[in-house]
DRENDO-1510 file (C-alpha; in Angstrom, 1 decimal, always signed):
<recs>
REC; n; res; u; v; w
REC; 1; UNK; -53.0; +44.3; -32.4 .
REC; 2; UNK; -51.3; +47.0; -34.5 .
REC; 3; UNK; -53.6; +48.7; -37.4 .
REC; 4; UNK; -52.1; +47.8; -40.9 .
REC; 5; UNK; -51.7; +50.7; -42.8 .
REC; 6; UNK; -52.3; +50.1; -46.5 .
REC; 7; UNK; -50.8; +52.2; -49.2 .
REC; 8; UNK; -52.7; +51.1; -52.6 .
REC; 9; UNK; -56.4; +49.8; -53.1 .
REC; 10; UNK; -54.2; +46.4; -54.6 .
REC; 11; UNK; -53.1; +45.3; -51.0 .
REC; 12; UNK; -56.7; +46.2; -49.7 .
REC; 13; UNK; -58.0; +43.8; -52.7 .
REC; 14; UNK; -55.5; +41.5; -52.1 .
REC; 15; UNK; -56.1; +41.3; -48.3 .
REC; 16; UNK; -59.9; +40.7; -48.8 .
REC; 17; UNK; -59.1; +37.8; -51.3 .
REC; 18; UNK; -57.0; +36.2; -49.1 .
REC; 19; UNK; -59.5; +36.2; -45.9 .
REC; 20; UNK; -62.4; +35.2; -48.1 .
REC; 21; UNK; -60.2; +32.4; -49.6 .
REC; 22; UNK; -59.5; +31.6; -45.7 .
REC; 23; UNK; -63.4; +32.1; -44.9 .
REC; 24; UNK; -64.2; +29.6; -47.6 .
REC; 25; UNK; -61.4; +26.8; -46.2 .
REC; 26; UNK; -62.9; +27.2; -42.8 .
REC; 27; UNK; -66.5; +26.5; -44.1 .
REC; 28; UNK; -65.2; +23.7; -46.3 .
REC; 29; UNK; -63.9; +22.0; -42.7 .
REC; 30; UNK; -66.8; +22.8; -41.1 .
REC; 31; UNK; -68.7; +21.2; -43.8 .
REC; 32; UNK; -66.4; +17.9; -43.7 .
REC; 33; UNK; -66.6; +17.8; -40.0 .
REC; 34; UNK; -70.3; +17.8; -40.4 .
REC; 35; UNK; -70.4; +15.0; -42.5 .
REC; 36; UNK; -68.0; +12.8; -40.9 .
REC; 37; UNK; -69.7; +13.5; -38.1 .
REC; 38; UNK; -73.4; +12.4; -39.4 .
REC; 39; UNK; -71.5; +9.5; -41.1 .
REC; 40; UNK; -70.8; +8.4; -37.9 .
REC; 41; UNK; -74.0; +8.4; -36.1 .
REC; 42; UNK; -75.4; +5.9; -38.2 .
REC; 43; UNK; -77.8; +3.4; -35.8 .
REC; 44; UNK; -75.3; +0.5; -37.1 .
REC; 45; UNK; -72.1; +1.8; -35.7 .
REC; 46; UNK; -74.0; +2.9; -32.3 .
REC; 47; UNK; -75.2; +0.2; -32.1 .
REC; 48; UNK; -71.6; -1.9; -32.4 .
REC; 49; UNK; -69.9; +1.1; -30.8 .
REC; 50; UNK; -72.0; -0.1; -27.7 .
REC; 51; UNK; -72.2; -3.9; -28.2 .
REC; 52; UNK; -67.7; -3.6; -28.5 .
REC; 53; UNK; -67.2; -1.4; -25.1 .
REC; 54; UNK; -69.6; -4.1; -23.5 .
REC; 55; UNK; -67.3; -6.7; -25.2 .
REC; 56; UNK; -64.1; -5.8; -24.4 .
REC; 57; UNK; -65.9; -4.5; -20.7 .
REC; 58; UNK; -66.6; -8.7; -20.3 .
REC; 59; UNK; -63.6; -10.1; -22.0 .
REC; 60; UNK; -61.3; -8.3; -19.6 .
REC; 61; UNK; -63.5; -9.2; -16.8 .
REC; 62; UNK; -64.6; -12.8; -17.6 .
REC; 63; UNK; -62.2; -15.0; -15.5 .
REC; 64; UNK; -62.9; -12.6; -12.5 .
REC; 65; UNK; -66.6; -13.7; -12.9 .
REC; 66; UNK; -65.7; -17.5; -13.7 .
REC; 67; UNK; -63.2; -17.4; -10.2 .
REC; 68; UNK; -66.1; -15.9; -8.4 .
REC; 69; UNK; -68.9; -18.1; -9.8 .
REC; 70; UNK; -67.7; -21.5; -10.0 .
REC; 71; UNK; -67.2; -22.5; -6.5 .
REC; 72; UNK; -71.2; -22.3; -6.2 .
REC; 73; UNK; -72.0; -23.8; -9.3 .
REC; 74; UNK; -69.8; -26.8; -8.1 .
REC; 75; UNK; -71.5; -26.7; -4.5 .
REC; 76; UNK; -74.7; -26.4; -6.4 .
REC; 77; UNK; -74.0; -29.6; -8.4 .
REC; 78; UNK; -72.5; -32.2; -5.9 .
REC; 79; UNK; -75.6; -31.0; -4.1 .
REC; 80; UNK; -77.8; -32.1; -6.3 .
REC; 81; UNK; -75.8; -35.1; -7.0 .
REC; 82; UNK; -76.7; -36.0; -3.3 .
REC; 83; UNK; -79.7; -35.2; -3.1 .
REC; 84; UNK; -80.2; -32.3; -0.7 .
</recs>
């Protein structure tokens, strides 16, 4: 990185204002991101954050369960049906 070589105390004042004005944007994101991010950890939207991957974890998987499940709940029935 090449040293900038200033000629007046203007483009030294000028420089300053423009990092602080940069300095003050950066906090002012930081400051957002902070809040969006507390927003967001509210016990209600964990809490449906979690019950929605479970749901869409089941949904996706339900007629793989039902395929593998009903054969025995039909033995289990005519079984009883029988008697045994």
């Amino acid at each position: 990185m090449e040293k900038k070589k200033y000629s007046s105390y203007a483009e030294i004042d000028r420089d300053l204002e423009i990092l602080k004005l940069e300095k003050d944007i950066n906090y002012q994101k930081l400051v957002l991101s902070f809040q969006k991010t507390k927003e967001g950890i509210t016990p209600q939207k964990i809490v449906n954050g979690f019950i929605s991957s479970y749901t869409d974890y089941f949904s996706e998987s339900y007629p793989k369960i039902l395929q593998s499940i009903l054969p025995f709940v039909f033995n289990w029935f005519i079984n009883k049906k029988r008697g045994h």
